[in-house]
N, C-alpha and C positions, 0 to 999 in steps of 0.2 A: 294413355293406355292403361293404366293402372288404375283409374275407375272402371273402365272395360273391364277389365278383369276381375274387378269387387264386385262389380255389379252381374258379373255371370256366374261367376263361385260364389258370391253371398260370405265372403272374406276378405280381407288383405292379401294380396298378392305381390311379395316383394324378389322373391327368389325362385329364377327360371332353373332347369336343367333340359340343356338340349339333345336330344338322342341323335346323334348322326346329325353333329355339330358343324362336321368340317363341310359338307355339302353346299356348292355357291349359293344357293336363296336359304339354307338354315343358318348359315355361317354370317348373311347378310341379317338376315331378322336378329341375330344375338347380338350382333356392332349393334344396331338400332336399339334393342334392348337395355344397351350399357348407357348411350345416350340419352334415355327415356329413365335413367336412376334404377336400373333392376340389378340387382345380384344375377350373374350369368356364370354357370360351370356347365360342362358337357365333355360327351364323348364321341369317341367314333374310331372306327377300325387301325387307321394308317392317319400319317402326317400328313398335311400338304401346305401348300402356302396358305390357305384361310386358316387353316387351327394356328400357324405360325402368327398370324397377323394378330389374331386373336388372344395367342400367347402373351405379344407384345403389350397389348392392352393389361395384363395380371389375369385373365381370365385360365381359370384352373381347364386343362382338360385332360380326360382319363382317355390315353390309347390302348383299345380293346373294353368290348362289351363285357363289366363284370358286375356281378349279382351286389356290391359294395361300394359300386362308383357316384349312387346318388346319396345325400347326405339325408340325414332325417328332416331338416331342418325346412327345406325345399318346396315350397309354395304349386311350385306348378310345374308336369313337364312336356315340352314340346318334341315330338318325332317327326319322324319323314317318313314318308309312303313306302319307304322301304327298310324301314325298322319293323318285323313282326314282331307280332304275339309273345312269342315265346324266348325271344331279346332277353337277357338275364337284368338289362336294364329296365326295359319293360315291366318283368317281375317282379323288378323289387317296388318299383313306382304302385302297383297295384298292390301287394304286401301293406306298405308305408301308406297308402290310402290316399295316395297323392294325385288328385287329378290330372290325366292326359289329354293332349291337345293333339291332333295330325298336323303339319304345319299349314296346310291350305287355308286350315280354317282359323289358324291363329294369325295369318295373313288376313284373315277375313275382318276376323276384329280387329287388325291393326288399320284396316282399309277404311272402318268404320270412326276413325278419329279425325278421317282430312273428309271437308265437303270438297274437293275438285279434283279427285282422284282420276289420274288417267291410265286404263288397261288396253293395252296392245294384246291381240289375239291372231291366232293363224295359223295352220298347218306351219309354214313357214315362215322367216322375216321379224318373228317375236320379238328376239334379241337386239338385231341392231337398229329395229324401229325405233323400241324403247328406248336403249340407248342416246339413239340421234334424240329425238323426244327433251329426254332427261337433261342434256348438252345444251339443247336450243331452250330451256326452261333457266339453264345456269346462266347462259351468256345473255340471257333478257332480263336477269335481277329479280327472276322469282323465288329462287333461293328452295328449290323443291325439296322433298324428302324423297328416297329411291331403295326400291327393289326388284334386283332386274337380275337376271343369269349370266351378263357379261360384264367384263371390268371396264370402266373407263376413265382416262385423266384423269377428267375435268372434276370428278366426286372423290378421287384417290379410290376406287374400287366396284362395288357390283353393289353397294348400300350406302345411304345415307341417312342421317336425319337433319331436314330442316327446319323452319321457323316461318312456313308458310302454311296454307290449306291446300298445297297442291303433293301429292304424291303419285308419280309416276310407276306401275308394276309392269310386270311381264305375265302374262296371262294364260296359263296354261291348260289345255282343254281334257288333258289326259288324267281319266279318275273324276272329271267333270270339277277339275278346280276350280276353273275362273268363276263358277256359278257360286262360290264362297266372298268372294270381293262384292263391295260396292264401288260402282265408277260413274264420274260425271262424265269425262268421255273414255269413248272406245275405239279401240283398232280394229276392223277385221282385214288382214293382210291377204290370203288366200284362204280356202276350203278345201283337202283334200283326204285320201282316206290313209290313214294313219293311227297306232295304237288301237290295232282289230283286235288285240287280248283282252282291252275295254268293250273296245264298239264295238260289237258281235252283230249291231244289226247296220255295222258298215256308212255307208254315209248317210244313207237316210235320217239315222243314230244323231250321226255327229251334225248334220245340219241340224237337227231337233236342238242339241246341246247350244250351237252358237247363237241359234235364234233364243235361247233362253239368256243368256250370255246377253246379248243385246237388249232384251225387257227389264233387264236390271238399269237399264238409262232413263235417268230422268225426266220429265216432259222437255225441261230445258236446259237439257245437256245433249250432244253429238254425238252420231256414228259416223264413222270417217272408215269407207267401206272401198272395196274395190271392186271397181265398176266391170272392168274384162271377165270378170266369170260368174258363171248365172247361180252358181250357186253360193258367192255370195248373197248377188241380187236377191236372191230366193228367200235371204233367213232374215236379210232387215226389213221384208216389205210386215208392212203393219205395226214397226214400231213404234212409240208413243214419241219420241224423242226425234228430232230434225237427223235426216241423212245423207248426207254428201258423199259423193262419187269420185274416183282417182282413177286414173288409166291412161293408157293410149289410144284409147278407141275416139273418138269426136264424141259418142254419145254420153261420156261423164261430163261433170260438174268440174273438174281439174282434167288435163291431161299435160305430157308432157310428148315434145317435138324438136327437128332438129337436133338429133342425140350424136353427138361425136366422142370421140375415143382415141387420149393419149399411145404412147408408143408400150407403156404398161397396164393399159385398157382400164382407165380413168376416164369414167363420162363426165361429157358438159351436157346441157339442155335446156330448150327453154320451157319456160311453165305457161299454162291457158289456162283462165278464169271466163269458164264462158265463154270462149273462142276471144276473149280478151289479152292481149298478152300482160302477162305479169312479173317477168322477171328470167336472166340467164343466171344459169347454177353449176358453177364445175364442183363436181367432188373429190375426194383425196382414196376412195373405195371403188374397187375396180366393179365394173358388170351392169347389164344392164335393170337386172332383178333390183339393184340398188339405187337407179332412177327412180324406182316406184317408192320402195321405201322413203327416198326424200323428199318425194311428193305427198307422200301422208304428212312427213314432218309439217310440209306447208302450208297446207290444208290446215293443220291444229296452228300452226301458227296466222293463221288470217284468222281464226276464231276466235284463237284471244288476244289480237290484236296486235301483235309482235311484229314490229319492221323487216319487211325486206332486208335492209341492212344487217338487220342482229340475225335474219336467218343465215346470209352469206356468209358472216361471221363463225357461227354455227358448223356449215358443211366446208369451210375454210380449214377450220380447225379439227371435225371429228374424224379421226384415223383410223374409225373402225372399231368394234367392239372385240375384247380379245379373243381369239381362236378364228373369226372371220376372216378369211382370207389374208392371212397375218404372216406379213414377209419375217422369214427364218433367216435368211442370209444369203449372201452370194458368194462365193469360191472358185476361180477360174470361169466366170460367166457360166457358172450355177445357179440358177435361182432356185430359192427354197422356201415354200410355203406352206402353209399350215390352216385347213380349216376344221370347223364341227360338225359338218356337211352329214349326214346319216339316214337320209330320207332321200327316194330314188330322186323327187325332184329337186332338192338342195345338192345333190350330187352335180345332176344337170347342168343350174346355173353355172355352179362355182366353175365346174368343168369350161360351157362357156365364157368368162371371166380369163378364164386360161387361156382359151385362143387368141383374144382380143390382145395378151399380151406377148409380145415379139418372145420366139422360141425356137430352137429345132427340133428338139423333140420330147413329146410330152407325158410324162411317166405318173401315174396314179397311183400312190400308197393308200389300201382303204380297209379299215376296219367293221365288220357290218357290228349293226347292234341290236341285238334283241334275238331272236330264233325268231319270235311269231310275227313279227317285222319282215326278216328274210324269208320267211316264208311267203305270207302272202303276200307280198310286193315282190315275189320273186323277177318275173318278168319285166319290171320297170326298173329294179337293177341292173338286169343285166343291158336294159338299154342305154343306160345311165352313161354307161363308156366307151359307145358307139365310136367317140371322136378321138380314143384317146391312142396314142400310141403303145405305152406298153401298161399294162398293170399287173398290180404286187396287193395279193389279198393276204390278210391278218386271218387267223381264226377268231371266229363269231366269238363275238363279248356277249354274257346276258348275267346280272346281277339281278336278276328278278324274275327267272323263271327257267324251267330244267327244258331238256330239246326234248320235247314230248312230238315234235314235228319232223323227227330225226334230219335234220338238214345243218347240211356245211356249207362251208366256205369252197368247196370240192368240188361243189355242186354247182356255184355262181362260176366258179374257173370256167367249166365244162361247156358251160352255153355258152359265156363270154366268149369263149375260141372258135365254137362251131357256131353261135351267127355271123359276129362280127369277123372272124379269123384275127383277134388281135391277142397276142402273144399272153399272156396268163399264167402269172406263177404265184400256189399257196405257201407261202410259210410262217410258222408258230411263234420262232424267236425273233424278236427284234434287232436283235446283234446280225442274224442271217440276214432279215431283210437291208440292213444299212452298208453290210459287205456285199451282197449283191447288184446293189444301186453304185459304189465307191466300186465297184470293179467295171460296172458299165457305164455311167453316166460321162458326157463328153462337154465340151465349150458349148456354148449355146442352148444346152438342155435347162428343162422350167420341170421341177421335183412337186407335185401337191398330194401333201400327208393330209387324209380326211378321215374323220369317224368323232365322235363324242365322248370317247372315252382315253384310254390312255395309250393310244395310237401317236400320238403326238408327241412322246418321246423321242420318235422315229426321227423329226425334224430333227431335235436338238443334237442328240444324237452323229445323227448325220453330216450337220453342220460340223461338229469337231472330229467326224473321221474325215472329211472333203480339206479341213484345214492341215491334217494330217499327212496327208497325200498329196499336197500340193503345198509345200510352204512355202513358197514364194511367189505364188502367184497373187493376183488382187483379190483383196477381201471385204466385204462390205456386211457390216452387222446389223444388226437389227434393229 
């Protein structure tokens, strides 16, 4: 990485600073950075566990953006798409003459140091494809390098560096990221319309993007696509690179059949190669959205060769990538979950996910994200919780843009009641939402906390008021 970096500065490059350090793929690239011998300091607004982690390592970081936090000394520095301009960090870096990097693209040159680089892509399913991916990569003895937006085990986190030519990314479409990596193979998980304050010209937009996305593959390297929806079909046709098919339909290249469902709606399946059979698969990840994802995982591993066995292996052991459907606790046969769900149809699955698993009644805590998100996706929100029995909205999170669409969470209640008639209440504190739930929640009730932001409190939260309120009842941890 550090020839990359000589050779596009036309200097030595030995000292990063990362603006908006604590962020899970900036906070990943700086661990990778310390493993690759760079000097790493950075900052960022608030604490969390990655600065913490980071901490641990001796890495300096300044909480709060100040005009004195980058040294002079300072080679190079990397931001996030949602560090502006006018960042006092920013300012001083451009002062000091110190070249800046966006992270995408410093992902980009970092993508340019492995020839077998694999990017997972998709409206949805990014995370724990890659994830599964990166897992079934460990437990085959490739020994990958990773950066991905969820933690898992088996790397101790959301980054690694390894000692191979393979690195595994998470491939993000929004701002036209993924078109900064180079990849030998690629994911495309689904196609749908998402981040309209980018794509202004909607899907047509975003399928242009993924089909470019996919021209970045080699003559002989893989697209590993999904076959059920045509607009995937649409954006790999003409690639220069071999593309194989995943789905349930007969008409792909993989599909999967016979899907059964544990008493906490954990599928088993079998897999088809060709109308071949290839192998039964349980998971430890409830839903059926997560048959398809382990069916990609299979797909890349019949590519490169990897045993049946070591996949079993694989989906034996991955529990899911953090915030995924991630059991919180139980408390008087409470169950309490937790996902990153923020797009109407990640909403959907998860929400199916929840029926599949034994319940009496099923309460939705959800956080939206974005304004221009809840905006145009209005409608597919509010369908989103068609099944659900009661829900509990958060006011709208948007750390990247003012409500120029003047729209609430007030607004999602309103339909939610008057189509569905299903019971709808907004509130702002998180304290009120978890005394709301611990005044109403009974035996047998299934809690799912969802949004991407810091909604997710609400679980934990929760967990230690339900422990509160019942102290002697059973309690099962996380």
């Amino acid at each position: 990485m550090k020839k990359q970096l000589e050779k596009k500065y036309n200097r030595p490059v030995n000292k990063l600073f990362f603006i908006g350090i604590g962020g899970s793929s900036m906070s990943g690239l700086a661990g990778i950075a310390l493993d690759q011998g760079f000097q790493v300091e950075g900052s960022d607004m608030v604490e969390s566990s990655y600065t913490g982690k980071l901490k641990a390592r001796n890495v300096k970081i300044h909480i709060g953006h100040q005009y004195d936090n980058i040294p002079e000394d300072t080679d190079l520095a990397v931001y996030s798409a949602a560090i502006h301009e006018d960042n006092p960090d920013m300012v001083r870096a451009r002062d000091l003459g110190i070249p800046c990097v966006e992270r995408s693209d410093y992902l980009g040159l970092l993508s340019n140091v492995f020839s077998k680089t694999i990017g997972v892509a998709g409206t949805h399913g990014k995370t724990t494809t890659s994830s599964m991916i990166a897992t079934l990569l460990h437990y085959a003895g490739f020994d990958p390098s990773v950066s991905i937006g969820g933690k898992i085990e088996e790397i101790g986190g959301n980054a690694c560096l390894g000692h191979s030519d393979y690195l595994v990314v998470e491939s993000c479409e929004y701002v036209d990221s993924f078109l900064k990596t180079s990849h030998y193979i690629g994911v495309i998980t689904n196609i749908e319309e998402d981040h309209l304050d980018y794509f202004k010209g909607g899907l047509k937009q975003i399928k242009h993007s993924f089909h470019d996305f996919g021209m970045i593959l080699p003559p002989d390297g893989l697209m590993i696509a999904w076959g059920d929806s045509q607009d995937v079909l649409d954006v790999v046709k003409d690639l220069r690179c071999k593309v194989v098919t995943y789905g349930f339909e007969d008409s792909n290249d993989w599909t999967a059949k016979n899907i059964t469902y544990n008493s906490i709606g954990n599928p088993s399946f079998d897999a088809y190669h060709k109308g071949k059979w290839h192998g039964h698969f349980s998971l430890r990840i409830p839903g059926q959205h997560n048959v398809l994802n382990a069916l990609a995982c299979i797909v890349c591993s019949d590519f490169l060769h990897i045993s049946t066995e070591t996949v079993e292996t694989t989906l034996d052991h991955f529990g899911g990538a953090k915030r995924r459907f991630e059991f919180r606790g139980c408390v008087n046969d409470i169950n309490l979950y937790e996902d990153y769900a923020h797009h109407p149809t990640e909403l959907k699955v998860v929400i199916n996910a929840c029926l599949n698993h034994a319940h009496k009644h099923l309460w939705v805590v959800f956080q939206p994200h974005t304004y221009s998100r809840t905006f145009y996706l209005f409608d597919e929100f509010v369908d989103a919780f068609e099944n659900v029995d009661t829900v509990i909205l958060n006011d709208i999170y948007s750390d990247r843009e003012d409500n120029d669409w003047d729209i609430y969470s007030e607004d999602l209640a309103k339909n939610i009641k008057k189509k569905h008639h299903i019971p709808t209440v907004v509130f702002s504190k998180f304290d009120t939402i978890v005394k709301f739930l611990t005044d109403n929640l009974e035996a047998g009730d299934l809690v799912l906390v969802a949004g991407s932001q810091t909604i997710n409190k609400v679980a934990y939260m929760l967990f230690d008021a339900l422990k509160e309120r019942y102290p002697d009842a059973d309690i099962k941890e996380p």
